[in-house]
C-alpha positions in Angstrom: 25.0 54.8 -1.6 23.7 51.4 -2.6 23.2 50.8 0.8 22.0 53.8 2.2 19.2 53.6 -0.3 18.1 49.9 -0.9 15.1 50.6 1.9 13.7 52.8 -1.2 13.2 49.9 -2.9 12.0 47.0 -0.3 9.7 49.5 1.6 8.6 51.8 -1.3 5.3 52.4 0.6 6.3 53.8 3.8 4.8 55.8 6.1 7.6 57.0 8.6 5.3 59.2 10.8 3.4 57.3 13.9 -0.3 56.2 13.2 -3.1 59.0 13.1 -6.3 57.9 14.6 -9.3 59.4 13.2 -10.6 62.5 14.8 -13.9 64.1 15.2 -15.8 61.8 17.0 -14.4 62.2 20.5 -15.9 61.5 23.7 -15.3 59.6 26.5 -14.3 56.0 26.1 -16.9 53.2 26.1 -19.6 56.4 25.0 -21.2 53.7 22.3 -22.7 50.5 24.2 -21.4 47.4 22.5 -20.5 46.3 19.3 -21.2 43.2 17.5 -18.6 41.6 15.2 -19.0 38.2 13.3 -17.2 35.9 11.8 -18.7 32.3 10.8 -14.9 30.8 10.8 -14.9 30.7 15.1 -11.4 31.5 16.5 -10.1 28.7 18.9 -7.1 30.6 20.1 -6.1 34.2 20.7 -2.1 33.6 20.4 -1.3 34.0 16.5 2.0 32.5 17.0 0.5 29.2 17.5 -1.6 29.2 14.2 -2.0 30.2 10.9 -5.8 30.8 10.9 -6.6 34.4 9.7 -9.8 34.2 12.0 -7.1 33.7 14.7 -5.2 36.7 14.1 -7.6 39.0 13.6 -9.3 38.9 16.5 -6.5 38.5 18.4 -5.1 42.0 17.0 -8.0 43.8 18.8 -6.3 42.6 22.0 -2.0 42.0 21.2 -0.7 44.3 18.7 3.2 44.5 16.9 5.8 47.5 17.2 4.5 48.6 13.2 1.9 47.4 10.5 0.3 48.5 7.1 -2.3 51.1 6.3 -5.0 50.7 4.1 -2.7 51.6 1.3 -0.2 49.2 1.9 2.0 51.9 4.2 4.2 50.3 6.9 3.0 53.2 9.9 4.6 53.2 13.1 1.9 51.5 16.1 4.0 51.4 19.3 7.0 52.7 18.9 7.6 56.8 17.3 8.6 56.0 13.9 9.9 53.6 11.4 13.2 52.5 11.1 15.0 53.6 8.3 18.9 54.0 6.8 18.2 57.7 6.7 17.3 58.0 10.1 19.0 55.7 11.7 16.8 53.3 12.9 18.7 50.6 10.0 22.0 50.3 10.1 24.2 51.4 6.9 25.1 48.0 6.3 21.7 46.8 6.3 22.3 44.0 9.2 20.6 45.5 11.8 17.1 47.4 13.0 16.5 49.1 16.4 13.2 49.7 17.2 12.5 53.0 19.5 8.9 52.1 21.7 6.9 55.2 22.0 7.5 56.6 25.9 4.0 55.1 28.5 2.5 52.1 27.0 1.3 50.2 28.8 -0.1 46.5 28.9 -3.9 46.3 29.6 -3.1 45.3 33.4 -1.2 49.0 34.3 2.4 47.6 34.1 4.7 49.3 31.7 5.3 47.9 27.9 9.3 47.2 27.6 12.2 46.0 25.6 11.8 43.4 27.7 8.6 42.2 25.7 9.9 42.6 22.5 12.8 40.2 23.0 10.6 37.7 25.1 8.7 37.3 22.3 11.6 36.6 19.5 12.6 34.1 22.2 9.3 32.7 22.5 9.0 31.9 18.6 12.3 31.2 18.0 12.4 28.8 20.5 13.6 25.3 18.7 11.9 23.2 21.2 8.7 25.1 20.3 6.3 25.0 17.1 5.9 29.1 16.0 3.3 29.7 13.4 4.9 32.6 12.7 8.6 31.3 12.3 9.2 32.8 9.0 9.1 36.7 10.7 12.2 36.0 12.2 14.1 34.1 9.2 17.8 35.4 9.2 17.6 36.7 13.0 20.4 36.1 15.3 19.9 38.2 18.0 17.2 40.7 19.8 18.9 43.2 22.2 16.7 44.7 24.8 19.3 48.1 24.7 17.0 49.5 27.2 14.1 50.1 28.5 12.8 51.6 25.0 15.2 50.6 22.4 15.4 46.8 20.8 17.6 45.9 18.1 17.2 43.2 16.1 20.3 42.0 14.3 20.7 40.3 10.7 23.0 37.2 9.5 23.4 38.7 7.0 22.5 42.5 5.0 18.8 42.3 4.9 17.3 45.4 2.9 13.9 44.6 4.1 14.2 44.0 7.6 10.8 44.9 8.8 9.7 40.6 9.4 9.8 40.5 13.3 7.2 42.7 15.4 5.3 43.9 12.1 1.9 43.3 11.4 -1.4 41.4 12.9 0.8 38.0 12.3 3.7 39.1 14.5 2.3 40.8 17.7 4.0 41.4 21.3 3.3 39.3 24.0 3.7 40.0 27.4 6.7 38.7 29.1 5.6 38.3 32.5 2.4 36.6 31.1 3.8 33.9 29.1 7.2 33.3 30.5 6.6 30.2 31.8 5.0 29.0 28.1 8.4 29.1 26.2 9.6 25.6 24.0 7.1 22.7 23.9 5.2 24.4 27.0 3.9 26.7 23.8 0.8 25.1 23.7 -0.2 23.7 27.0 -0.8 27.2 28.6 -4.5 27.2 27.9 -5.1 30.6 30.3 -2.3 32.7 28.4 -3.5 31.4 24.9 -7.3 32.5 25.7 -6.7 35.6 27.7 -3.6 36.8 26.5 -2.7 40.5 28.6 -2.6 43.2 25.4 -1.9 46.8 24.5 -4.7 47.0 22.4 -8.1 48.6 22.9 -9.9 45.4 23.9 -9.3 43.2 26.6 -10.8 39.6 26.7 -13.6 38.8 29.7 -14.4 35.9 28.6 -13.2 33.0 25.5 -15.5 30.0 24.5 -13.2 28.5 21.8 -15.4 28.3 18.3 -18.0 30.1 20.0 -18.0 33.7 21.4 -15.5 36.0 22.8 -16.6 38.8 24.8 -14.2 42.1 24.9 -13.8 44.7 27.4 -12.6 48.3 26.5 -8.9 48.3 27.3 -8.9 51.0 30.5 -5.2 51.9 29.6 -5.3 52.0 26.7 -3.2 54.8 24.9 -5.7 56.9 23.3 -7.7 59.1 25.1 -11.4 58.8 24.7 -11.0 55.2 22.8 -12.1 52.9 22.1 -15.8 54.4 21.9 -17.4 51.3 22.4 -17.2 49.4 26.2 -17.3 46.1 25.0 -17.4 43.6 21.9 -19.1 41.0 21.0 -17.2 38.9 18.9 -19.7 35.6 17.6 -17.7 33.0 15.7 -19.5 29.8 13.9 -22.4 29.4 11.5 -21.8 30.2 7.6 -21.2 33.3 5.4 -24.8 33.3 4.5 -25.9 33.8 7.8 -23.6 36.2 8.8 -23.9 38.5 5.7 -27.7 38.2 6.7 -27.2 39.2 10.3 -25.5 42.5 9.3 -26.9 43.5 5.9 -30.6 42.5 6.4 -31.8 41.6 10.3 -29.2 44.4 12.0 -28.4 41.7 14.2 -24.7 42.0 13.7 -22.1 45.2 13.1 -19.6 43.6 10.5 -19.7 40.2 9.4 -16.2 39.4 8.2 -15.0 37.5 4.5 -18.6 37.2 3.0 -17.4 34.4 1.0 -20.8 34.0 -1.4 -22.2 34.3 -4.9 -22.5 37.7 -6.6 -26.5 37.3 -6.7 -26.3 36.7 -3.0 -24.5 39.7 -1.5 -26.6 42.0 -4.3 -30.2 40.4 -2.4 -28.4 41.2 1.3 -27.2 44.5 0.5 -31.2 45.1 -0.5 -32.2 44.3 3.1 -30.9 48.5 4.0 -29.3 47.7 7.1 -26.0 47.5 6.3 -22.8 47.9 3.2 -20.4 45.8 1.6 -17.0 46.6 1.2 -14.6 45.1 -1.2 -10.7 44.9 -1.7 -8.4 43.4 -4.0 -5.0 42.4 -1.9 -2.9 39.0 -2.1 -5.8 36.6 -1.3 -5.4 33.3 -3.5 -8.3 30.5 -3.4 -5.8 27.8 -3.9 -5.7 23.5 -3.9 -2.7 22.8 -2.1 -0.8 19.7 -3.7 0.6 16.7 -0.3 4.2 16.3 -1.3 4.4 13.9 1.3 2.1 10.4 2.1 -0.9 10.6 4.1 -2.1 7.2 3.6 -3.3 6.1 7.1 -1.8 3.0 7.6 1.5 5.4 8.1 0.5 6.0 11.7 0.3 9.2 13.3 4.2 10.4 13.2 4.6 9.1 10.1 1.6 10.4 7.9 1.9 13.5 5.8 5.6 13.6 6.9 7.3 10.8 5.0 8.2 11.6 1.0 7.0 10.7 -1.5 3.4 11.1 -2.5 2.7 7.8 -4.6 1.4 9.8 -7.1 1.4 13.8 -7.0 5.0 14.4 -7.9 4.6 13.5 -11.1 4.3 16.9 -13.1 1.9 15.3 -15.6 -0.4 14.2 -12.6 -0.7 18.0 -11.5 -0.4 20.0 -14.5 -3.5 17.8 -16.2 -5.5 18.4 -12.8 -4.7 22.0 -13.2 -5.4 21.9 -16.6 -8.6 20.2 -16.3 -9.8 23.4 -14.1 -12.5 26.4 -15.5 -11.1 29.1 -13.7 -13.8 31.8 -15.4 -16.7 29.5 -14.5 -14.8 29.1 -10.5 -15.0 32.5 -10.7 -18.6 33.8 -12.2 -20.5 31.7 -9.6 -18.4 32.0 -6.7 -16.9 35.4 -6.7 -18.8 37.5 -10.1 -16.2 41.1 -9.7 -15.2 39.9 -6.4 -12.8 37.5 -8.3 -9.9 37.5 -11.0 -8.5 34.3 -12.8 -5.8 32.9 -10.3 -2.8 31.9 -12.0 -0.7 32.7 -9.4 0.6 32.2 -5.7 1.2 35.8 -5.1 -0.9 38.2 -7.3 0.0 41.6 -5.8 1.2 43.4 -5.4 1.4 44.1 -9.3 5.1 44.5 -8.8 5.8 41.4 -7.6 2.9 39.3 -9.7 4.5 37.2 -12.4 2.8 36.7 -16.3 4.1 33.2 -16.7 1.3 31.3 -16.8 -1.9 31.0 -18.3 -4.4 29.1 -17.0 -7.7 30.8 -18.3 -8.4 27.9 -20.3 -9.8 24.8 -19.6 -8.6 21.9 -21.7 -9.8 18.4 -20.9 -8.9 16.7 -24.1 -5.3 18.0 -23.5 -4.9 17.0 -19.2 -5.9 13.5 -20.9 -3.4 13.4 -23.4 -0.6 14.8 -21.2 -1.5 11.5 -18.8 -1.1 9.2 -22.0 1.5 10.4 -22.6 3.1 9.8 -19.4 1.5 6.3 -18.8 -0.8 6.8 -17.0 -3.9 5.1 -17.7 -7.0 3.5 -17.5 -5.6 -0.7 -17.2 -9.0 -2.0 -15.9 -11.7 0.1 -17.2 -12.6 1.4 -13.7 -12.7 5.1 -15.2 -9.8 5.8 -12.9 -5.9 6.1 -14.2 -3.5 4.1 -11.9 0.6 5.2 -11.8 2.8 2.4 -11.4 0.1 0.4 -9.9 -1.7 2.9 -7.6 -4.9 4.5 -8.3 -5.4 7.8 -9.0 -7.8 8.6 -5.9 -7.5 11.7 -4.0 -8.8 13.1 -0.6 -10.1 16.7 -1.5 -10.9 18.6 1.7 -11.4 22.1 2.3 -13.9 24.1 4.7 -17.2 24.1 5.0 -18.6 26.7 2.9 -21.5 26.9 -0.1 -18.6 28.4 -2.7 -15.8 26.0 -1.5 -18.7 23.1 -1.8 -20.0 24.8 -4.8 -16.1 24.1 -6.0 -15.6 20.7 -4.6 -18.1 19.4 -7.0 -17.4 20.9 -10.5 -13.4 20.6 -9.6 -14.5 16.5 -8.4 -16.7 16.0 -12.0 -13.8 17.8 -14.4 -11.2 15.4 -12.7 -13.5 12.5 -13.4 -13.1 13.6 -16.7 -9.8 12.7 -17.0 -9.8 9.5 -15.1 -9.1 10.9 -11.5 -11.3 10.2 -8.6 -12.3 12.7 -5.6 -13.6 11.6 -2.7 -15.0 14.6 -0.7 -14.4 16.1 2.5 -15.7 19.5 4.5 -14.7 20.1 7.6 -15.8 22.9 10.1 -14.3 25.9 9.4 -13.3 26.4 13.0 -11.6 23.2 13.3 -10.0 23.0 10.1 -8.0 26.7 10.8 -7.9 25.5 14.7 -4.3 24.7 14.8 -5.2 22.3 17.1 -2.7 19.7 17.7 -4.1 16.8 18.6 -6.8 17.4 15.2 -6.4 15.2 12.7 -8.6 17.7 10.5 -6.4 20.6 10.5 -5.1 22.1 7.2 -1.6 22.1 8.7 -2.0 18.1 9.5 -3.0 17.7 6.0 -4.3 14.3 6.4 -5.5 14.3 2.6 -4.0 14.5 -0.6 -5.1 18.0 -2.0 -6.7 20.7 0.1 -8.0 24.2 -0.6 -8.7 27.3 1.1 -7.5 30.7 1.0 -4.5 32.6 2.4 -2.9 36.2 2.8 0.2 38.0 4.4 0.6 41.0 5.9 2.5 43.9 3.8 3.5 45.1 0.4 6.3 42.8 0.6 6.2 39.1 -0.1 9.3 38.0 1.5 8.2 36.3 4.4 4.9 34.6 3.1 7.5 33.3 0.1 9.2 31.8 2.8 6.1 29.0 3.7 7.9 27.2 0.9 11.3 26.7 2.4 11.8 23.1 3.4 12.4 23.4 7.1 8.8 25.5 7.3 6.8 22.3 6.9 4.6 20.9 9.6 5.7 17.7 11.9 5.1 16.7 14.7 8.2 17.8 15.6 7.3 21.4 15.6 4.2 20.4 16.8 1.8 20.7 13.3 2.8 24.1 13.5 4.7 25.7 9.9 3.1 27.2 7.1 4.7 25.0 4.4 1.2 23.2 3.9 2.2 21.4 0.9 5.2 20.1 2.3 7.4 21.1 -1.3 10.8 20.9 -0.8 13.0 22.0 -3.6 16.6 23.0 -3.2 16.2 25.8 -6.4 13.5 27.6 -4.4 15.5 28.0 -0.7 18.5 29.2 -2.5 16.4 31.5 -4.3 14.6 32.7 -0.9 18.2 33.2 1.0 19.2 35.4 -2.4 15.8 37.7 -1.7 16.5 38.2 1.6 19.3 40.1 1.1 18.8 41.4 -2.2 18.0 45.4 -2.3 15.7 47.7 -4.4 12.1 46.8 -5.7 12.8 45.5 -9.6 15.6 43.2 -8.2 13.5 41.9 -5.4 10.0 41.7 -7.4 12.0 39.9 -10.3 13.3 37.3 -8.0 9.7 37.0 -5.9 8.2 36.1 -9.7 10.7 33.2 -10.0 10.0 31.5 -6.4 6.2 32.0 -7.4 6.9 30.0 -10.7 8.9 27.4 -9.1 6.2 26.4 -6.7 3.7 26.7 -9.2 5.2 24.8 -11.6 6.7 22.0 -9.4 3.8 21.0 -8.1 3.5 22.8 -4.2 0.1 24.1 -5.1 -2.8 25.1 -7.8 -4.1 28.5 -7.7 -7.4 28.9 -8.4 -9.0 32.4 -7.9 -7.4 36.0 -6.9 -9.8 36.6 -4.4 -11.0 40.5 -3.1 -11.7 40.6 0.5 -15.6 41.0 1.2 -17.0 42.0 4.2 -20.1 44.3 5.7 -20.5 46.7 8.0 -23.8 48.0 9.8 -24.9 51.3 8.4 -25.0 52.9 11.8 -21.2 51.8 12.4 -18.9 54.7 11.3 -15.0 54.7 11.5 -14.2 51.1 9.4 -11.5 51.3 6.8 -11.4 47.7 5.0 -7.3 47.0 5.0 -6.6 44.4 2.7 -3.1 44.4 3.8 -2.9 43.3 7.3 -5.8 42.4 10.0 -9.6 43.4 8.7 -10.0 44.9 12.3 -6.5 46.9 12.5 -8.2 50.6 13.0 -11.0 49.2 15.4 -10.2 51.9 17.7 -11.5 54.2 16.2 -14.9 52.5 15.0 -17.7 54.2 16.5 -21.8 53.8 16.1 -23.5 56.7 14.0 -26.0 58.5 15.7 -29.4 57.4 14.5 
C-alpha cells in the first residue's frame, strides 16, 4: 500500500483530467488580428533544451509544448496525451519504476504529419545524448530507457523506484521536439542547427514565420492546431529588447503592446503605469529567488578559455567566513522596499515554495556589518596594507559582480558594492544585456552559464509543485564546461558529496512530509556551503492590455501556457 499510494504524496496537486480550454468566446480561428507580446530580455533561441533562459522557454512554449504541465494552481493537467499517469490508474507502475504516457488520438505537428511515440523518445535521446550539452538534463535524472510501445504509448523507465516520476516531457522546460525535424541535430551537432533551433516545427497554437535573434519573432496561428476555433488571434508579435520600464510603458500607458512580461521595477513605478488606463498588472508569488550566485571554481583570465570557471578552487570564496560576512553584510528589507515594495518577501532561501518544501533555518532579515567584519578577523582575513580591501593568504578580496542590465538589479549592484566596501571587499561592476547574458550562447564569454566572474545575480524558477529536479542544478556533474558545451544549470559550480547523496535519497523517497523534509536539507546545504546568496523571494509581475481577455498569470510553469485561449475584448 506504500507504494500504491506514495504519488499522493509527491503529486498532491493533481489534476488527472485533460486540460479545459476556456469557453465562451468561440469563433473562427485567427477572428482577432494580431497580438502584441513583449518582453525586454530578447529570446535568442526557440529550443529550451539548449538554454536555461526563461525568456527562451517561454516563448518557445507558444510553439513546442510537453506531454503534461501545471495549472495556475500548481495542478499537473494532462496537455497531449488523455490523462495523467498514476498508480491507481495505471499509467505508474506499482513499483514505482516506471511511467507510460498514453498521447491523446490526432495530434498533429504544425506541418500536418502525425505527433508519435516516435517524438517522445527522440527527444529523451536528443537530451540525453552524452556527446551533447542539454539544458534540461536534470528532467531525465534516473532514466534508463524510453520505449516508443506504439504509436501512442511511451514508457519511460526508472533506475530505480521514483515516487515522483513526472521530470521528462513535463512542463514549458521539457517540450517535444519533432523527430523528423531535428534528427540530424543529436550529440555535439545540438547547437550547430541554426534552422531547427529558430524555427522549430510545434504542436502548439503558434508557428514561427520569421526569428531575428534578440529582436522580434513573428508567429503564425498554428493551422492544425488541435482546438477548433483557436487560437483567436492569426499572428503574434513577439518584441524582445529594451528595458522593463519601457515595456510596462508600452502596455499600461501608450497601448502600444498586449502583455509586457516580468515588470521587474519599483513599487512607485508600476503604481504611475497602471494610472496611464490602458492596461493591468498581475502579480504572483511562486519559487522565484533574486539570488548572487557564489564561483566555486577560478575565473581569473589568465586560465584560458577551457580552463576558466572550470578549475577548483576559487582563491577566495570557499572560505565560509568570506561568504557568510558578504551575506551578512546584505539589507534584505531595504533590497526589497525599493526594488520590489509587496511584490517582494525577505529571501532567505533557494526554494521558497512551495510552503511545504520552504525551510526556517535561516535568518537573514538583519543586516550586521560590525559582525561580517568581525567574523573576517576572526578568520584572518584582513586589511595588511591599508588599501581598505581584506587579502586571504595573499590575494585580494576583489570580486567581478555581474548581473543583467536592469534599473533594480543596478539599483542592487550599488548598495550590495558600498555594504561590501564596508567590510573591506571590493566590487568591480558589470551589466550585461539581458539578451546575451540568458543567450546560452556558446561562444559568449558573457553568459551566466560561462560565469566568467566571481559572483553573479539574477533570478530563477522551475516548473511544478515539486522541487526535485530544480534541486538537482546542484549535483556535481550539472555544472557547465566546455565539455557539455556551457550548457548545465549548476551555475555556481558547488560540488559537495552530502548534497548528491542527499538528491539520489529524494528521488526515490515517497510521500510529501518525507520528501519536503529532505528538499529543506539540500536547500540548507547549498545555502550554507557557500553555492549561492539568496536575496529576495520575488512575485512574478507582468501586464496585460485591458482589451486582452483570456490571460491567467501561472506562476508555476511558462507565463504564456493558456495563450490559446487569449483573445481581444471587444471595444
Amino acid at each position: 500500500m506504500k507504494l500504491r499510494t506514495a504519488l499522493l504524496g509527491a503529486a498532491a496537486l493533481l489534476a488527472t483530467s485533460p486540460m479545459a480550454f476556456a469557453d465562451g468566446h468561440e469563433g473562427e480561428r485567427g477572428r482577432d488580428g494580431n497580438v502584441s507580446i513583449i518582453y525586454w530580455q530578447a529570446p535568442s533561441i526557440l529550443n529550451p533544451f539548449l538554454s536555461g533562459g526563461t525568456k527562451d522557454v517561454e516563448s518557445a512554449s507558444m510553439i513546442i509544448e510537453p506531454l503534461a504541465r501545471y495549472n495556475e494552481n500548481g495542478e499537473l493537467v494532462a496537455w497531449l496525451v488523455d490523462s495523467i499517469p498514476t498508480v491507481d490508474n495505471g499509467g505508474v507502475s506499482e513499483d514505482l519504476t516506471s511511467i507510460t504516457w498514453n498521447i491523446t488520438p490526432g495530434i498533429t505537428w504544425s506541418d500536418g504529419t502525425p505527433f508519435t511515440s516516435a517524438d517522445v523518445k527522440f527527444t529523451a535521446d536528443y537530451c540525453m545524448n552524452p556527446e551533447g550539452g542539454c539544458a534540461q538534463a536534470t528532467k531525465f535524472e534516473g532514466v534508463t530507457n524510453v520505449e516508443a510501445v506504439d504509436d501512442l504509448t511511451v514508457k519511460v523507465t526508472f533506475d530505480k523506484p521514483t515516487p515522483f516520476p513526472y521530470g521528462p516531457f513535463v512542463g514549458g522546460e521539457s517540450p517535444i521536439l519533432q523527430a523528423a525535424q531535428f534528427a540530424g541535430c543529436v550529440g555535439a551537432a545540438a547547437s550547430t542547427c541554426t534552422e531547427q533551433n529558430f524555427n522549430p516545427i510545434g504542436t502548439g497554437p503558434f508557428t514561427v514565420t520569421e526569428f531575428k535573434p534578440n529582436d522580434v519573432i513573428t508567429m503564425a496561428a498554428n493551422e492544425n492546431f488541435r482546438h477548433e476555433g483557436k487560437p483567436a488571434f492569426a499572428s503574434v508579435t513577439f518584441k524582445g529588447g529594451g528595458d522593463a520600464t519601457a515595456a510596462g510603458r508600452a502596455v499600461m500607458e501608450t497601448g502600444e503592446f498586449d502583455y509586457a512580461w516580468n515588470l521587474q521595477l519599483a513599487p512607485d513605478v508600476i503604481a504611475s503605469m497602471e494610472a496611464g488606463g490602458k492596461g493591468t498588472p498581475v502579480a504572483g508569488f511562486g519559487p522565484l529567488v533574486e539570488r548572487i550566485m557564489l564561483n566555486n571554481t577560478n575565473p581569473d583570465p589568465a586560465l584560458g578559455p577551457d580552463e576558466r570557471s572550470v578549475v577548483r578552487p576559487h582563491p577566495f570564496l570557499r572560505d565560509p567566513a568570506v561568504y557568510k560576512a558578504m551575506s551578512l553584510a546584505i539589507d534584505r528589507p531595504l533590497l526589497v522596499e525599493i526594488g520590489y515594495g509587496k511584490a517582494g518577501k525577505v529571501g532567505c532561501n533557494w526554494v521558497p515554495a512551495p510552503a511545504a518544501f520552504a525551510s526556517d533555518t535561516f535568518d537573514c532579515a538583519t543586516q550586521d556589518i560590525a559582525g561580517a567584519n568581525a567574523m573576517l578577523d576572526e578568520a584572518g582575513i584582513t586589511d595588511t596594507n591599508g588599501d581598505g580591501v581584506r587579502e586571504k593568504d595573499g590575494v585580494p578580496l576583489k570580486v567581478v559582480y555581474q548581473t543583467s542590465t536592469n534599473a533594480v538589479r543596478q539599483d542592487f549592484q550599488a548598495l550590495i558594492k558600498q555594504w561590501w566596501s564596508e567590510i573591506g571587499i571590493e566590487a568591480e561592476l558589470r551589466n550585461i544585456d539581458a539578451s546575451v547574458f540568458f543567450g546560452g550562447d556558446a561562444a559568449s564569454p558573457d553568459t551566466f552559464q560561462k560565469f566568467y566572474a566571481d559572483v553573479e545575480m539574477y533570478a530563477n524558477t522551475f516548473n511544478g509543485t515539486d522541487p526535485q529536479s530544480y534541486l538537482g542544478n546542484g549535483l556535481c556533474d550539472k555544472a557547465p564546461s566546455p565539455a557539455t558545451q556551457w550548457q548545465g544549470e549548476n551555475i555556481s559550480r558547488f560540488c559537495n558529496e552530502e548534497f548528491d547523496a542527499l538528491h539520489k535519497e529524494l528521488t526515490s523517497t515517497a510521500g510529501l512530509e518525507a520528501r519536503a523534509e529532505i528538499g529543506k536539507r539540500l536547500n540548507d546545504i547549498i545555502v550554507e556551503n557557500g553555492g549561492m546568496i539568496p536575496l529576495v523571494h520575488r512575485g512574478r509581475l507582468s501586464a496585460h492590455a485591458n482589451s486582452l481577455g483570456g490571460v491567467v498569470l501561472n506562476v508555476w510553469d511558462s507565463e504564456l501556457w493558456n495563450v490559446a485561449d487569449w483573445y481581444r475584448i471587444g471595444e
